[in-house]
C-alpha positions as CSV (number, residue, x, y, z in Angstrom):
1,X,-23.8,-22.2,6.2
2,X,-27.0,-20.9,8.0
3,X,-28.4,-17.8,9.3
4,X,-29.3,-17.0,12.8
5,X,-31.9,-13.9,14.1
6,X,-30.4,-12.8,17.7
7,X,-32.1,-11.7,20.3
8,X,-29.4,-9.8,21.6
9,X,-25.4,-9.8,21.8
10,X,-23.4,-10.0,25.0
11,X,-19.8,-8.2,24.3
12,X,-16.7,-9.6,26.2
13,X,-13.6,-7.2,26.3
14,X,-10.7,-7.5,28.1
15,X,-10.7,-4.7,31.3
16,X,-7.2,-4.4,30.4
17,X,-7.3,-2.8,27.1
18,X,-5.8,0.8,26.0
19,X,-7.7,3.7,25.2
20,X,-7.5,3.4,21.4
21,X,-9.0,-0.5,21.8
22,X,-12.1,0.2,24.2
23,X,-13.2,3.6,21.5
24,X,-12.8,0.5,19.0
25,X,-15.3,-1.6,20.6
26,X,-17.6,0.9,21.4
27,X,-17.7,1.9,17.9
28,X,-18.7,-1.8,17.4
29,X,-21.1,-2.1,20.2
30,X,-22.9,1.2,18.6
31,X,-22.9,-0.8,15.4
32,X,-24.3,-4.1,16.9
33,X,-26.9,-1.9,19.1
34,X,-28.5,-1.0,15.3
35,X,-29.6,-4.6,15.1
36,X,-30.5,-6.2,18.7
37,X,-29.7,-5.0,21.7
38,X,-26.1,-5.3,22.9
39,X,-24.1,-5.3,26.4
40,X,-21.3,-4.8,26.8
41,X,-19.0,-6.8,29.5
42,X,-15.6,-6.1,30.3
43,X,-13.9,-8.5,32.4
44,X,-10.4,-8.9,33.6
45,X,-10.3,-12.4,35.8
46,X,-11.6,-16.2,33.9
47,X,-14.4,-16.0,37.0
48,X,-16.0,-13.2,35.6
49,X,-16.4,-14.9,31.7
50,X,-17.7,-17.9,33.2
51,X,-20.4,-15.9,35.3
52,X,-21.5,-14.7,31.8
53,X,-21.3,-17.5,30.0
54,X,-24.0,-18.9,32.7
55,X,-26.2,-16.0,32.5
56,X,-25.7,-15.6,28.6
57,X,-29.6,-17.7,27.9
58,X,-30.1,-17.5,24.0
59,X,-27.9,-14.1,23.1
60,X,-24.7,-14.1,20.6
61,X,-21.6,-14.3,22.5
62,X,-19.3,-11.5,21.1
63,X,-15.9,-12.1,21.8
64,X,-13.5,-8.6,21.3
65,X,-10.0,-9.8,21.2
66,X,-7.5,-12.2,19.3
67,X,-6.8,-15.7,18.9
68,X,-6.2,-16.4,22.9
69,X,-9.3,-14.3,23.8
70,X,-11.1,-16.4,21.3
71,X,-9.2,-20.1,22.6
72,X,-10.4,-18.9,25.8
73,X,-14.1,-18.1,25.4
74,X,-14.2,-21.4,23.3
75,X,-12.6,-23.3,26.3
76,X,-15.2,-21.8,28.6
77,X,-18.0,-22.4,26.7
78,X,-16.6,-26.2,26.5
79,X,-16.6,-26.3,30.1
80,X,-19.9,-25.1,30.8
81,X,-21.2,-28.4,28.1
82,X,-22.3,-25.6,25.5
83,X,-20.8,-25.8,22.5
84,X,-23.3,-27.1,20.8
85,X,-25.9,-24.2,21.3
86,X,-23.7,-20.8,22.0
87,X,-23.5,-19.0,18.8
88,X,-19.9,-16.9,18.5
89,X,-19.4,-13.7,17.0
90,X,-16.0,-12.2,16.7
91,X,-14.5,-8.3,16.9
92,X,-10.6,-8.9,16.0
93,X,-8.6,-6.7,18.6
94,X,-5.7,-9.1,18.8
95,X,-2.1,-8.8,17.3
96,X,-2.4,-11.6,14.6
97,X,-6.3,-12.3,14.5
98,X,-5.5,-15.3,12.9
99,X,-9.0,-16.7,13.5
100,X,-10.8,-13.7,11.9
101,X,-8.4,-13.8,8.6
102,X,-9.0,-17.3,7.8
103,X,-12.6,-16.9,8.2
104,X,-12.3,-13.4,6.5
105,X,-14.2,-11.4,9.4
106,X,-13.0,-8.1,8.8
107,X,-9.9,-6.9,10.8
108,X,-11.9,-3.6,11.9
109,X,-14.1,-4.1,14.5
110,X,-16.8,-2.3,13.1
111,X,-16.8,-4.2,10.1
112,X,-16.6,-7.4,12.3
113,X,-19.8,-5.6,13.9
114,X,-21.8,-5.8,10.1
115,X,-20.7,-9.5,9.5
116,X,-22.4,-10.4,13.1
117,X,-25.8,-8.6,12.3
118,X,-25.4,-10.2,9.0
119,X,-26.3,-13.4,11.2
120,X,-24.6,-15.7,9.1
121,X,-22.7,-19.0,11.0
122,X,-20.7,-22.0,10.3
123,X,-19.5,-24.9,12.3
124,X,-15.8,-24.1,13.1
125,X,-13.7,-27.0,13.7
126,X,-11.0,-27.5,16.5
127,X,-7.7,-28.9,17.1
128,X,-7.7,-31.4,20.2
129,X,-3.8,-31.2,21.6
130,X,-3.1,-33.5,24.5
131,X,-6.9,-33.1,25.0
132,X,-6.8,-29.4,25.1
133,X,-8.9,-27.3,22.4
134,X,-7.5,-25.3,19.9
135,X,-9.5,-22.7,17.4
136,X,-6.4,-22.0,15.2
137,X,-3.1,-23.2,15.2
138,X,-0.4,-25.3,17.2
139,X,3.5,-25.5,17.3
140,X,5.9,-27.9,18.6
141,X,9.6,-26.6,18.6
142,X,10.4,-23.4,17.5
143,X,7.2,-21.8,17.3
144,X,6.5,-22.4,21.1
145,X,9.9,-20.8,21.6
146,X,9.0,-17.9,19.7
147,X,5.3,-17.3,21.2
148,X,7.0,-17.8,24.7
149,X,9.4,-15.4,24.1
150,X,7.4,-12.7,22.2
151,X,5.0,-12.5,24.9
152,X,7.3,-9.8,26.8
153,X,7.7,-8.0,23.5
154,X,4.3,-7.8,22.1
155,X,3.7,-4.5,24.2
156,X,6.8,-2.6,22.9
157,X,7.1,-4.2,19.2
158,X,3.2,-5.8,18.4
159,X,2.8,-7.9,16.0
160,X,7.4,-7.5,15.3
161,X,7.6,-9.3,18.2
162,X,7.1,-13.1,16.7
163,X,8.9,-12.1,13.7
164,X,12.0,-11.5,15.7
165,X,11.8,-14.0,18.4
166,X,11.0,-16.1,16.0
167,X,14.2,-15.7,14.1
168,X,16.1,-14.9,16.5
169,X,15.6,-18.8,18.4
170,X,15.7,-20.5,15.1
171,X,19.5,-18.8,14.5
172,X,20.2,-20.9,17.8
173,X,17.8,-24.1,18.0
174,X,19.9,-27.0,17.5
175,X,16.2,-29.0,16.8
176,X,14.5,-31.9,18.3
177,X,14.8,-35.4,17.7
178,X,11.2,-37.1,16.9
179,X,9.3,-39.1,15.8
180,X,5.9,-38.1,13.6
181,X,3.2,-40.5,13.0
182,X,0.9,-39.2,10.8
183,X,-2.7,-40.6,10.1
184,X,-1.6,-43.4,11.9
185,X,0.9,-44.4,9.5
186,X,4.3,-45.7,9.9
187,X,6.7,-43.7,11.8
188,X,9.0,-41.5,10.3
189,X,12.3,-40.2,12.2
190,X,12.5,-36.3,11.8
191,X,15.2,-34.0,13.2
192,X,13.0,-31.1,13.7
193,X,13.1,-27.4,14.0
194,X,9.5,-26.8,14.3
195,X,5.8,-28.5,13.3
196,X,2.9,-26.5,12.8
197,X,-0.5,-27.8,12.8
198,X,-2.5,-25.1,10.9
199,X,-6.8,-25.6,11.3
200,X,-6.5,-22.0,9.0
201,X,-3.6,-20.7,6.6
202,X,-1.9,-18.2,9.0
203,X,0.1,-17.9,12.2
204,X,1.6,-15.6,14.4
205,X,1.5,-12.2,13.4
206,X,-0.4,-12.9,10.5
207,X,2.2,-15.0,8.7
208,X,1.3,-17.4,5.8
209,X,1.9,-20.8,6.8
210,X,-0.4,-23.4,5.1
211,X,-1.7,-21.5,2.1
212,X,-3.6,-24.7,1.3
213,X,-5.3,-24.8,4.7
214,X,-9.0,-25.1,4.0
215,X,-11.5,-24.8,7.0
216,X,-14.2,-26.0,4.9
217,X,-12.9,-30.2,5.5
218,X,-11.9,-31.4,8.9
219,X,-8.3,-31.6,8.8
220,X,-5.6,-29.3,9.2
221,X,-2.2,-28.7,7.2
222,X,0.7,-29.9,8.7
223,X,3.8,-27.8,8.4
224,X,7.3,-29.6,9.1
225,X,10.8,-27.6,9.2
226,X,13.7,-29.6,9.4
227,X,17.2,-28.7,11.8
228,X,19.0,-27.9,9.1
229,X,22.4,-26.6,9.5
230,X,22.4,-22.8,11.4
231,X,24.6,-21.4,8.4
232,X,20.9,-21.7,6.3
233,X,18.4,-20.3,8.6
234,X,18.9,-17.0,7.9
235,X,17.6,-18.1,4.1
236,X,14.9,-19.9,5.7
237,X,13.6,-17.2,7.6
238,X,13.4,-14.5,4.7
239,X,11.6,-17.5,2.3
240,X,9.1,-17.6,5.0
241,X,8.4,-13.9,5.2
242,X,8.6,-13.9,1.8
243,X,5.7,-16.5,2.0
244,X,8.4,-18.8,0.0
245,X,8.7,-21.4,2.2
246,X,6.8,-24.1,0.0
247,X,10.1,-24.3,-2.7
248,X,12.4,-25.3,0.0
249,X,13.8,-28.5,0.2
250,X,13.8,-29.0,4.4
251,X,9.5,-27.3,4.4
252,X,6.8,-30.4,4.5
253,X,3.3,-29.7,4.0
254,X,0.9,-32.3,4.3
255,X,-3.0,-33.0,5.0
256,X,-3.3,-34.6,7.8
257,X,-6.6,-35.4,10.5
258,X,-3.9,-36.9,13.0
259,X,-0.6,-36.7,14.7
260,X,1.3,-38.1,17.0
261,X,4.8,-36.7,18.2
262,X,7.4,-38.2,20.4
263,X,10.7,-36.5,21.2
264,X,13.7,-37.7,23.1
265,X,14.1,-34.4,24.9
266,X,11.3,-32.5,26.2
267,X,9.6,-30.5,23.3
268,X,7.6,-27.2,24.0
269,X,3.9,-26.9,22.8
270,X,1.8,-23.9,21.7
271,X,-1.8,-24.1,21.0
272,X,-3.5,-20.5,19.6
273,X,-0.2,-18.6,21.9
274,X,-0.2,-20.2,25.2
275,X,3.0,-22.2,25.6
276,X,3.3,-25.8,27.5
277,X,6.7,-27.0,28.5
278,X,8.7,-30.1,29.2
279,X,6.8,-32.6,26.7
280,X,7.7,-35.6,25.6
281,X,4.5,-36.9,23.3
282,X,1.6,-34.7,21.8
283,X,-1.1,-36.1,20.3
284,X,-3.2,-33.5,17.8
285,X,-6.7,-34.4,16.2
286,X,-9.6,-32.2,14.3
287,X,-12.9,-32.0,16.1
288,X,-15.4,-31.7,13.5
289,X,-17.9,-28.6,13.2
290,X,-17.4,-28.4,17.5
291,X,-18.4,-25.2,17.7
292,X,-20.8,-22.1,16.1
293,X,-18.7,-19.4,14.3
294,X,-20.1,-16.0,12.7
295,X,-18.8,-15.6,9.3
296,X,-18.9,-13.1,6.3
């Protein structure tokens, strides 16, 4: 861990925030103004973060969101060759902030300010999916299902929504039959409800997947749910809310640095939220320390 002085931070914010969010980060922006001087930027079309991410010189990028706004500034700084010398600060605004909690940035936004003028970074690693970047978590089976389908809801239920898509497709899935290979290792034939490749401990709406995640090595924690019969899902689902999971017989959790999956039906993919469909193969890695990442 190292310590950075900034000349100045450049907010991001999504135009499309509600009243209560935008006082939020101008409470933050207040806070960050204390130590170097601050803009704020709030955009609404991937254009518009690009422009800034041209014109951004030496300053902090602050990113005010969740886990997609953060997958998506991380993707644009990628694409303009600068992840090695944009440093990223973090105001959680998102329904899980998965990314803040496991690198315990404080869920308030003005608390997320203090750790940014604290100055204090770490390389952040990354998932690589099918050659697409990841700064948290992905899912193959259910848990695509379940962020495809809780997008709709997020705006009526928040963060309720994954929690009952979420059981609500795993009472139906009948599971995908696959293949794993982990670590290069010998294939192992898995009928599977869902796999979760975890770069930090929680998913979703904040639930506790991989409580042995560890973003200080460069691997993630693979979480494996079998298809086991619909009568016992219902158990499943309350043992992971109640952050049980772990003592069940049909939960894996591994340490892994690479996976391939190959399914005999199409398979669909989530990486930090944003859902792919109609896959066959995916192929995850870690990319170590790919990126700058202010921290507590």
């Amino acid at each position: 861990m190292s310590a950075v002085t900034a000349p100045g931070y450049l907010v991001v914010a999504n135009k499309a925030a509600g009243t209560t969010a935008q006082d939020r980060v101008q409470r933050a922006v207040d806070r960050l103004e204390t130590s170097a001087p601050t803009t704020l930027c709030w955009t609404s079309e991937p254009e518009e973060l690009r422009a800034i991410v041209d014109d951004l010189d030496d300053r902090v990028l602050v990113v005010a969101g969740g886990d997609g706004s953060v997958k998506f500034a991380v993707d644009t700084v990628a694409a303009a060759g600068r992840l090695d010398d944009i440093v990223v600060g973090l105001l959680p605004l998102g329904t899980g902030n998965n990314t803040a909690r496991g690198n315990d940035i404080p869920l308030d936004p003005e608390g997320a300010a203090d750790v940014i003028c604290a100055g204090r970074t770490r390389g952040a690693h990354l998932l690589v999916i099918n050659g697409e970047l990841g700064v948290n978590a992905a899912h193959v089976g259910l848990g695509a299902v379940a962020a495809d389908a809780s997008s709709t809801l997020k705006p009526v239920l928040g963060n309720a929504a994954y929690t009952v898509t979420t059981v609500a497709a795993g009472l139906s899935e009948e599971g995908w039959d696959t293949e794993l290979v982990v670590d290069g290792g010998e294939p192992r034939r898995v009928e599977l409800l869902l796999a979760a490749m975890m770069l930090g401990p929680r998913s979703g709406p904040g639930t506790l997947l991989a409580p042995d995640a560890d973003l200080a090595h460069p691997t993630f924690e693979l979480l494996v749910v079998d298809a086991s019969g619909r009568a016992d899902r219902l158990g499943m689902a309350l043992d992971f809310l109640r952050e049980r999971q772990g003592d069940r017989d049909d939960v894996h959790l591994e340490t892994a640095r690479t996976l391939h999956v190959r399914s005999e039906r199409p398979i669909p993919l989530s990486i930090d939220g944003e859902v792919h469909d109609g896959l066959t193969e995916v192929d995850v890695a870690v990319r170590p320390s790919s990126w700058t990442l202010i921290v507590p």
